[in-house]
N, C-alpha and C positions, 0 to 999 in steps of 0.2 A: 442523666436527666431524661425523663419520660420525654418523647415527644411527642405533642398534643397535634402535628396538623401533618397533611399532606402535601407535597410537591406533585406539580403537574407542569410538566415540558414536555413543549412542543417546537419543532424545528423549520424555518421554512429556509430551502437549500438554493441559490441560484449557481448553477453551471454555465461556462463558456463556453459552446461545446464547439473541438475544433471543426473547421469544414474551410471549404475552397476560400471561398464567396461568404458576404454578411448574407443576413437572413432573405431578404427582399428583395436585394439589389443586387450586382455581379461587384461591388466594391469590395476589395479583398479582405479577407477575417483575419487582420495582424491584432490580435490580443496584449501585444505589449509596447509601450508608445514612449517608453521613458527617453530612449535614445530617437523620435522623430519629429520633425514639425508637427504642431498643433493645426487639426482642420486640413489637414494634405490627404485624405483619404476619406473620400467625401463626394457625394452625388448629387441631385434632384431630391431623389428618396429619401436619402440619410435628413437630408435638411427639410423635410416635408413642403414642395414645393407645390403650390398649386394646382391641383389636375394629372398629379403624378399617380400612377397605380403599380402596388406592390406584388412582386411575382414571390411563390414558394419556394423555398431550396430545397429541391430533393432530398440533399444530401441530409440535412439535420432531421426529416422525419424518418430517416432509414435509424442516425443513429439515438434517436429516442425511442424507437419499437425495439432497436435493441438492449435498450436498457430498461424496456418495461418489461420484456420478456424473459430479460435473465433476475429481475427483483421478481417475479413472480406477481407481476399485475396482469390486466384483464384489459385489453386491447377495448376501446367503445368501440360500439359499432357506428356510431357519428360521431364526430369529434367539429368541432368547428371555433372559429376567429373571434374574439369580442374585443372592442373598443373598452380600454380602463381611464374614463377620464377623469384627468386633473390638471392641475395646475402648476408649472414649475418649470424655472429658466431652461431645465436642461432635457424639458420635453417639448419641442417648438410646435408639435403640432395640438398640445393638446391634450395628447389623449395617448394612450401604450397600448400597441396590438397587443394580444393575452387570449388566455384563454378563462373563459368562466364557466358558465354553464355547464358545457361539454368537455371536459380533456380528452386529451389522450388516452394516458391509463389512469385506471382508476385501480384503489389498492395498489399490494406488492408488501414487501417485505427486506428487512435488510439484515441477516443475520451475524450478530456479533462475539464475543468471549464478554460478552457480558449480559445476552438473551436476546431473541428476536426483536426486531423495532417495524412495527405496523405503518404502512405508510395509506396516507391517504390518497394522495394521488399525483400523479407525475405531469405537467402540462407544458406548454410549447410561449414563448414571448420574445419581444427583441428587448435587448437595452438601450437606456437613456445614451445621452451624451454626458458631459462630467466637467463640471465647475470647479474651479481654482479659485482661493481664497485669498488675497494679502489685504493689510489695514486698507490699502488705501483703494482699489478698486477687485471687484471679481473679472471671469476670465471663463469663455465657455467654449469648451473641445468635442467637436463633434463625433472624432474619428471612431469614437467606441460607438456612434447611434447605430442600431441594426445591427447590432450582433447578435447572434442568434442564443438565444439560455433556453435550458430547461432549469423549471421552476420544481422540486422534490419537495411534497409536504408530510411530514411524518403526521401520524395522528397524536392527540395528545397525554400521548402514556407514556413516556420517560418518564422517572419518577427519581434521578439524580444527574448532578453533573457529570459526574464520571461517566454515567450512559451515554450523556450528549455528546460527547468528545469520542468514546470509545464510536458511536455512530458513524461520526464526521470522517475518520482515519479509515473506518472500512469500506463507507462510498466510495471515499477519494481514491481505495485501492482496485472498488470494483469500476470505476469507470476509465481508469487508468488500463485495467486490464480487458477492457472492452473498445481501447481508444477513441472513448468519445470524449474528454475533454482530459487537458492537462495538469485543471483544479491544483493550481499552485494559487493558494490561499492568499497570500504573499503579493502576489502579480495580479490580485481580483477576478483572478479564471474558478475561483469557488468561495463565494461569499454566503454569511449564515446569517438569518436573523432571530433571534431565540426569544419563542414568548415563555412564561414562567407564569405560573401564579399557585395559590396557596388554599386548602381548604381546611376545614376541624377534621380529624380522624371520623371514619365512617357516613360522610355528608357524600353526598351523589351531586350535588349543584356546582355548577362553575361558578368561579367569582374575576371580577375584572384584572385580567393579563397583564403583563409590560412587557412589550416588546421589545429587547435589545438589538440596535441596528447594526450591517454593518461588520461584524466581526471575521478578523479576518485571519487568524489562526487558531489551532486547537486550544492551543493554551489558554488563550485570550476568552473563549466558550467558555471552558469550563472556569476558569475563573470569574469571571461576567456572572453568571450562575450561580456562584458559591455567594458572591455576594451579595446579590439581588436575594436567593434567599433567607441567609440571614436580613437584611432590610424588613423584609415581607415579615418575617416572622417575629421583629421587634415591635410590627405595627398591631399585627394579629394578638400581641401578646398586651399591649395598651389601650386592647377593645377598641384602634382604628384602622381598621382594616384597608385597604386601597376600594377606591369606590366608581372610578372610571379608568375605561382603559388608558395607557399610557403608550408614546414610542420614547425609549432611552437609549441615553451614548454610551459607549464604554472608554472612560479614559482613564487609558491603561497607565500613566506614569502615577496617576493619585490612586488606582486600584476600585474605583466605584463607578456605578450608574450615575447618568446625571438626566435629567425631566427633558425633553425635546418639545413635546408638543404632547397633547390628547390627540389619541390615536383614532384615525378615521373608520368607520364602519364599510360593512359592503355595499350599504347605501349612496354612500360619499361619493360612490367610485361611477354610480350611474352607468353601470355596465349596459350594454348593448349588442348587435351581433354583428360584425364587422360586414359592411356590405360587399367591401372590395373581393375578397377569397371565398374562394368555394370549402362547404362543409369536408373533410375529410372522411371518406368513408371507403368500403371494399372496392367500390368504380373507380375513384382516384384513387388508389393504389395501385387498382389492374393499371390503368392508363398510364402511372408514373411508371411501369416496370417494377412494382414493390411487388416482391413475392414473399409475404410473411410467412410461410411453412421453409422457405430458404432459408431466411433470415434467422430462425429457431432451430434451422440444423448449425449452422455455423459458430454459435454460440462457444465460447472458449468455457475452460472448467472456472468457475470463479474463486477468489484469494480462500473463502473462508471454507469452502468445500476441500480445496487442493492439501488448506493445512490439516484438515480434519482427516485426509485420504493419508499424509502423510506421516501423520503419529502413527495413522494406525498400519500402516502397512510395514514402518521402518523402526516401530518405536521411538521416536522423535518426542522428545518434551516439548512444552507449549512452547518456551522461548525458539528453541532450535527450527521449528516448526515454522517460528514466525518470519523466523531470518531465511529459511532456505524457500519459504515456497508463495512471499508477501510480491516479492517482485517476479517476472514472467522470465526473465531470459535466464534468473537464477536458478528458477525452479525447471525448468529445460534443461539446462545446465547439471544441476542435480543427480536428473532422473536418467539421461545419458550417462553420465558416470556409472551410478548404479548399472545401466541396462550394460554395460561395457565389463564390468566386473563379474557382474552373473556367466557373461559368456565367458571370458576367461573361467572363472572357476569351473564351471560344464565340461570346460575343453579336456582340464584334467586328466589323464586315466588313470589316476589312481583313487580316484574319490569315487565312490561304491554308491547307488540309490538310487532315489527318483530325483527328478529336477528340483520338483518344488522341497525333497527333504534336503538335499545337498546344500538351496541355496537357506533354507530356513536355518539352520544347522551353523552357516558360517556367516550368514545375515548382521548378526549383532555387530564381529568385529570389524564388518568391514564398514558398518554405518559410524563406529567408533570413530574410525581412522576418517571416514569423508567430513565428518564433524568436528573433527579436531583440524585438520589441514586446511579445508575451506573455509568456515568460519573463522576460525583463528590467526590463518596465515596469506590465502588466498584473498580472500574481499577484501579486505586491509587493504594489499598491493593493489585491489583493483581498483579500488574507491576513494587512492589517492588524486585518481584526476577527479573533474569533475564529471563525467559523464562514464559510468559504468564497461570498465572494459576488461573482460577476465582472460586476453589474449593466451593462455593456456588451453588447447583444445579437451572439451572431456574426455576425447582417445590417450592424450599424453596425458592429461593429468590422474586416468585408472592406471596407467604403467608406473607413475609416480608414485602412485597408494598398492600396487602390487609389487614395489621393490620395500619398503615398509615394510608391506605382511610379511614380505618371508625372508624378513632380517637382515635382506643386502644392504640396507643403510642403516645408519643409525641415527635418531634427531636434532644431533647437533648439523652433524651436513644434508642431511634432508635438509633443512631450511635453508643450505646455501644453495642445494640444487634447486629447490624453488625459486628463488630469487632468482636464478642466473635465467632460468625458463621464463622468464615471468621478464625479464629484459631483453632476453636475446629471443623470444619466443621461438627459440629451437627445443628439439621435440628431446627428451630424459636421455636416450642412449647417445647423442651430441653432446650434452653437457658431461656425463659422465667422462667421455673421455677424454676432453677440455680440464676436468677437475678430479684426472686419475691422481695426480700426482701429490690428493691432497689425505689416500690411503694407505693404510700400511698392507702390504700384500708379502713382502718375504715371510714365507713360513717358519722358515727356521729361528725368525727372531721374534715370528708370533710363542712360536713355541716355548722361546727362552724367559719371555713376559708370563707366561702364562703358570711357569715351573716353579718363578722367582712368587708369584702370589700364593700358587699352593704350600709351598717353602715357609711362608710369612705370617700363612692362615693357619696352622693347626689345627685351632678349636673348631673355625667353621669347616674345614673337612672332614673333621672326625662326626661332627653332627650333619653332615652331607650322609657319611655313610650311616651314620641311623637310621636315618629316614628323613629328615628335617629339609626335605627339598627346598625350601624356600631361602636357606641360604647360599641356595646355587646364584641368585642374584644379584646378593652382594660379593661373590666372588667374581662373576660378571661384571660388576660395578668397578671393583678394583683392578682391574685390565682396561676398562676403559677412559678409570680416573690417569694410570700410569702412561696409557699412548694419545691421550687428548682425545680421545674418542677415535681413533683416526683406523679401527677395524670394523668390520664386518662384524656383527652381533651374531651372524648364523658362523660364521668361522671360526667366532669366542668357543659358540655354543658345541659346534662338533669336537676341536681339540680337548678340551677342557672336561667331555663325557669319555673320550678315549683314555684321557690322563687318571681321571677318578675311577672310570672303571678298570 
């Protein structure tokens, strides 16, 4: 089916960004409240008391310059406070410190596997307090007012769901890898609210938005999205198109939007310029100790570069890419290994060349083996707890992947010797000897094994000596079907070329 109209999404992103202290006040920033009293974390400020005046957190403008810096936005040179007033139980004063006028950053960028996303601009706010609902009376929690968010607005060029969601997963990973917020979706440390709306192919004009409130997993976007526009475009298709803006719910058990209210303008909000806080500009900076040319050295490598560095340097497919280099301690983890293998192989002398041809040269196999054993067998064990712990050092675990390369083990007990390292986090030459007993090492009866298969095989030794090398494998295979794997592959492989040849 031709499709006659266009999508247009846009995102507006709120973060909990962690820090000491809430935004204004010295009240502590616990972000997660499910296990405490209601209102036991609470001031003057948080409850807007009369004649109270609110201080700046250092901390949360240090870590929004560094997230404007590493999106590649444009620092204002005045940034300043605005008063957002309205009306609503669970803002006692009134009105939401915000920013309008001036933010922060302006621009940036957020680049995805599925194309760049233009952002509009990055600005500074606290949050509300948060309302409890049952039939019979409400119920208002303060302990969340003043906490400190940054407000991330894409511009409005998405132009599907999948974009929106692909966006949401690579913020979440770059601000996780810049430790400014914890953005577990989940826990409301990264809430999304997604406007959508719909034009005819080739029209320039915007038409009125619906904003969906509120969402609070990736899933829950892009599904919100999928069906918001089909709606939109059953309407567009019976010549009633939407005609004023909307805010909508997403209730996820029925799978649809539902109408909340007509959506308020920027008028509504009767912005102002907050009298209490001073403009942000290069003087408070100097005066806080912000040193923004520090701040832009310190800057870590971000998810979507690290993976891009690491296809290309290691040959890594997208997936493997994503798994080894999405989270920070993995991809440390990783690149140790590597750098630890390089020097082993270097150390050599019998490997002939230059550095870089030596390591190019055996590069492939040993990225095989890091790919296979850590992905496969390593995260698994690590990520049975809940909290990331790959207690295998990357020193022990390159002697692990270099008894591998050169056939001292073989994959059935490779995997026990992982496991035993991976429990007893003692280093591979401890476990070995701990689980000598589970080798075959008398020669003489490797030998007798090895005489009884060439004895058995005929055909494939006869076509061994034509030439047909690749039946040397399943002659290998047959030795190690007969002792349960319980040899050396490089000690199959010496006897076995002295017998044939």
């Amino acid at each position: 089916m031709v499709k006659n109209f266009e999508t247009i999404i846009g995102l507006e992103i709120h973060l909990a960004v962690k820090t000491k202290s809430k935004f204004f006040c010295s009240c502590p920033n616990q972000q997660t409240f499910s296990d405490k009293k209601p209102n036991f974390n609470i001031c003057p400020i948080c409850l807007s008391h009369p004649g109270v005046l609110p201080v700046i957190n250092k901390e949360i403008l240090i870590k929004a310059l560094k997230l404007g810096m590493a999106l590649k936005g444009k620092i204002s040179e005045i940034s300043s406070f605005d008063r957002k007033n309205y009306f609503y139980p669970d803002l006692s004063k009134g009105y939401q410190i915000s920013q309008y006028k001036f933010p922060l950053i302006i621009g940036g960028l957020v680049e995805t596997d599925e194309g760049a996303i233009e952002l509009e601009r990055v600005h500074l706010e606290e949050d509300t307090a948060k309302l409890f609902h049952s039939q019979k009376a409400s119920w208002l929690d303060f302990n969340r007012a003043g906490i400190p968010l940054l407000e991330i607005v894409t511009k409005p060029t998405l132009t599907n769901p999948k974009q929106a969601k692909s966006f949401l997963e690579e913020l979440q990973k770059i601000v996780r890898a810049l430790d400014i917020s914890a953005a577990e979706m989940e826990n409301g440390q990264m809430r999304c609210d997604a406007n959508i709306s719909l034009r005819p192919l080739k029209e320039k004009k915007y038409y009125p938005k619906m904003e969906i409130k509120n969402l609070n997993s990736f899933k829950s976007v892009e599904k919100a999205l999928i069906y918001e526009e089909a709606r939109q475009t059953k309407l567009w298709q019976k010549n009633n198109p939407p005609l004023f803006q909307e805010t909508r719910g997403w209730n996820e058990k029925e799978g649809i939007t539902v109408k909340q209210r007509e959506k308020e303008e920027e008028k509504d909000y009767r912005y102002f310029p907050e009298p209490d806080l001073p403009p942000l500009n290069k003087n408070f900076f100097i005066k806080q100790g912000i040193n923004i040319k520090e701040l832009r050295k310190d800057l870590p490598e971000l998810p979507f570069s690290r993976r891009q560095r690491l296809k290309m340097e290691y040959g890594l497919n997208k997936e493997q890419a994503k798994l080894l280099a999405d989270n920070k301690e993995i991809s440390c983890y990783t690149e140790k290994v590597f750098s630890e293998l390089r020097a082993w192989l270097l150390s050599l002398q019998t490997v002939e060349g230059s550095e870089q041809e030596i390591w190019e040269k055996n590069k492939s196999q040993f990225v095989k083996l890091i790919v296979k054993w850590l992905i496969n067998y390593l995260l698994p064990l690590a990520k049975k707890e809940e909290v990331l712990d790959l207690k295998i050092t990357p020193e022990n675990f390159s002697e692990f992947i270099i008894l591998f390369y050169e056939k001292k083990i073989n994959g059935q007990f490779a995997k026990i010797i992982l496991e035993e390292m991976f429990e007893t986090e003692k280093d591979v030459d401890q476990v070995l000897i701990n689980k000598k007993s589970i080798f075959l090492e008398n020669k003489d009866e490797i030998y007798e094994i090895i005489q009884r298969v060439i004895k058995d095989n005929p055909e494939a030794v006869k076509k061994y000596h034509q030439g047909k090398i690749n039946v040397f494998k399943f002659l290998i295979g047959q030795v190690m079907k007969k002792t349960q794997g319980k040899i050396s592959i490089k000690i199959i492989e010496e006897i076995f070329k002295k017998e044939l040849n």
